[in-house]
N, C-alpha and C positions, 0 to 999 in steps of 0.2 A: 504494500500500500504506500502511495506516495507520504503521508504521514511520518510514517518508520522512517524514512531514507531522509524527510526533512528534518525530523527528530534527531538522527544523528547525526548530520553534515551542518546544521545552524543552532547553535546555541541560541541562536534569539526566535527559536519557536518555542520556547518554555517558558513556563511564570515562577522560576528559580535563579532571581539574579547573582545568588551570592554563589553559586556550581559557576559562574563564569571567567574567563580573566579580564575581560569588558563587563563595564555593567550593563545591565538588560537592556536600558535606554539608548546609551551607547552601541551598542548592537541593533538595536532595533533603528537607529535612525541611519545605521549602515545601510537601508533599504532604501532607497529613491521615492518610492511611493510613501513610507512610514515621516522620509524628511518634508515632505509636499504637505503630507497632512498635519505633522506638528507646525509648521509655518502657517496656511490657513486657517486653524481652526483653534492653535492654541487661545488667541485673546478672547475669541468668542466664549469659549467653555472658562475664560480667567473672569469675564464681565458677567455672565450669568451667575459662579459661583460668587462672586462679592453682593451680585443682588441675592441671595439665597442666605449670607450671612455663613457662609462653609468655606471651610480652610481648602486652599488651592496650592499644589496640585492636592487630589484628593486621596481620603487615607481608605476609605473603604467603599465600593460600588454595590449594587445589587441588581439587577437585570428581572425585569417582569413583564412576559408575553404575555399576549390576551389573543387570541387568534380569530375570535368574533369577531370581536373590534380592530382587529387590524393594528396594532400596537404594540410597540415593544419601551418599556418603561425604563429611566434611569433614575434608580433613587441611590440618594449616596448619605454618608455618615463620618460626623471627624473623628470620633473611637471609636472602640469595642461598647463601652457602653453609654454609647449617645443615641439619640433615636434618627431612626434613617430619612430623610429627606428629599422628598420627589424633584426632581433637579428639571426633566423634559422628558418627551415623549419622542419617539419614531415612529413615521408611520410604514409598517409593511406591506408591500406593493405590490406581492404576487404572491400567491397563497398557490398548496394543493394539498389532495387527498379531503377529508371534512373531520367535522370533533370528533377528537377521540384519539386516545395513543396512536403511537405506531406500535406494532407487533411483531414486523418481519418484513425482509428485505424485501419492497420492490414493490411495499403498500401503499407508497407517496403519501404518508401521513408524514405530517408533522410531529414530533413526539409531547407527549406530555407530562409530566414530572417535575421534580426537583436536582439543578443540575449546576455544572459549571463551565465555564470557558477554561477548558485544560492543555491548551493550544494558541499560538497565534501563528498566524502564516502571511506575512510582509508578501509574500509574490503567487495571491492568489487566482487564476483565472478570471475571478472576480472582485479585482483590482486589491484589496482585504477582507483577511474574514478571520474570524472568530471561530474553533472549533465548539462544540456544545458535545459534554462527554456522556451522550447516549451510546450505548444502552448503560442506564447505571446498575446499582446492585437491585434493583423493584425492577428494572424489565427483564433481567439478566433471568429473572424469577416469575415472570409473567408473561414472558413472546417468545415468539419459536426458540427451540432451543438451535436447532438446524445452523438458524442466520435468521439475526432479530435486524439486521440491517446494519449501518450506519453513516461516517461523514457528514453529521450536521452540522450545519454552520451559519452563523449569522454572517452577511454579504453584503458588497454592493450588488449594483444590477439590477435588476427587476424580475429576473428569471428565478425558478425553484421546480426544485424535486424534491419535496420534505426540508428543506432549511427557511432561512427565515431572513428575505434580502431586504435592506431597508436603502437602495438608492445608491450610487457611488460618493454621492456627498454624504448623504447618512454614514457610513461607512469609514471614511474617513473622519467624522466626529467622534465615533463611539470607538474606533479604533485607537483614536491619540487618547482618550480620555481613558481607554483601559491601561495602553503602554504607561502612562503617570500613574495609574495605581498599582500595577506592575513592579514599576524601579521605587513605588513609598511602600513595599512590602506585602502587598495582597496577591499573595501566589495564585489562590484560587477564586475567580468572581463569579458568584452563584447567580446563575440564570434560572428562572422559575418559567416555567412555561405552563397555560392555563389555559381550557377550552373557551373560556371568558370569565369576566367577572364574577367570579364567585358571590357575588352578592345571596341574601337570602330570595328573593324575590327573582334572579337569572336559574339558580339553583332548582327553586321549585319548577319554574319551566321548562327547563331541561329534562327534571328527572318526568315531569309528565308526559313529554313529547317521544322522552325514549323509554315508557316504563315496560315493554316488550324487550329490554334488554337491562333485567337488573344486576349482571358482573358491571357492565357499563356502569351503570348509575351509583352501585358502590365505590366505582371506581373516583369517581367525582365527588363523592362524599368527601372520601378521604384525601383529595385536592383541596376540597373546601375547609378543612380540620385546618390545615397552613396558610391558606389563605386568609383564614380567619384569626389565625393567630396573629399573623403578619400586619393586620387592618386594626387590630385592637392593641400591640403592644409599636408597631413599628421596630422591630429587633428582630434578628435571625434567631429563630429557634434552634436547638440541638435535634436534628434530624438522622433517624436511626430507621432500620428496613427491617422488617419481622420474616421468620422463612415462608411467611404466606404472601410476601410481596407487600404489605401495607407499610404506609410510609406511619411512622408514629415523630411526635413532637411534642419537646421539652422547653419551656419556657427558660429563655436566659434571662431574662429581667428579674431582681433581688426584688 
């Protein structure tokens, strides 16, 4: 897999800057395309974070897809325990497959879960992208065992087969905004990905429209358990996977 072979030949596809003899930043602006987008886009992400009242560059991200609404969320935080703050929105611009995990190769779903960018890739086909580390330990446990798929990736472009492209300019914002929290120490920036807002009131419609599929509809349940922590506490919970695939969550707030 092209991955593997980028994973060994560039140190700056990892979110381990201190494994480097460059640091991540510095590796990462060795890319032409990673130097283009820190020059266009740094001031903009420096002027938003001063209106937001958040220390710049940032110390901690969080990423939250909505795939009904077409959205991929940037909330961010100045510690571990500060509460996270919605920063801006992307809008996703080509969607495929419909709600509902992916399960196995070649089902152009988009996944759903609790995940992270455990990847970056400076020379993507599509201009940047963000790896998204599906399948995690819940699909590894709930889609084919055969080949549950993978390669997703947040992108420019407007094209998709299950990733989640937000535009070449989007792209290049959410790219330089990662590489900063990258080189300020956030190895891993958790992407949450959702069939939509878990609202109680999306929820209820959901589960009525598809109650002819109650694995489904549990399955969203237990999306909504984090979501709903997330909406109440603003904190990343302590996230742990049962051998029956459920994701369970522990509140980090004292």
């Amino acid at each position: 897999m092209r991955w593997v072979l980028a994973l060994g030949a560039l140190a700056a596809t990892t979110l381990c800057p201190q494994q480097t003899t460059h640091s991540f930043l510095e590796e990462q602006l060795a890319h032409p395309r990673v130097k283009a987008a820190a020059r266009e886009k740094d001031a903009t992400w420096r002027e938003l974070y001063q209106e937001k009242n958040l220390h710049f560059p940032p110390r901690q991200l969080l990423l939250l897809a909505f795939k009904r609404e077409a959205l991929l969320e940037v909330w961010s935080s100045d510690a571990a325990a500060s509460p996270f703050v919605f920063v801006k929105s992307f809008r996703i611009c080509s969607s495929s497959g419909q709600l509902g995990p992916k399960r196995r190769y070649g089902d152009q779903q988009v996944p759903e879960g609790f995940y992270e960018f455990d990847q970056f890739n400076p020379e993507s086909r599509f201009l940047l992208s963000l790896h998204v580390s599906y399948p995690n330990s819940s699909d590894r446990i709930l889609s084919s065992r055969d080949n549950p798929g993978g390669d997703i990736f947040v992108h420019g472009n407007c094209v998709t087969i299950g990733c989640l492209p937000i535009t070449d300019d989007g792209i290049k914002e959410l790219y330089w905004l990662a590489v900063l929290a990258g080189q300020a120490g956030q190895k891993r920036i958790p992407i949450w990905i959702f069939p939509c807002q878990l609202t109680d009131d999306a929820f209820d419609a959901l589960a009525q429209k598809h109650k002819q599929e109650p694995a489904l509809v549990a399955f969203w349940s237990n999306l909504k358990e984090g979501f709903d922590v997330f909406q109440k506490e603003h904190q990343i919970p302590d996230i742990t996977v049962s051998s029956d695939g459920r994701y369970h969550f522990r509140s980090t707030t004292p």
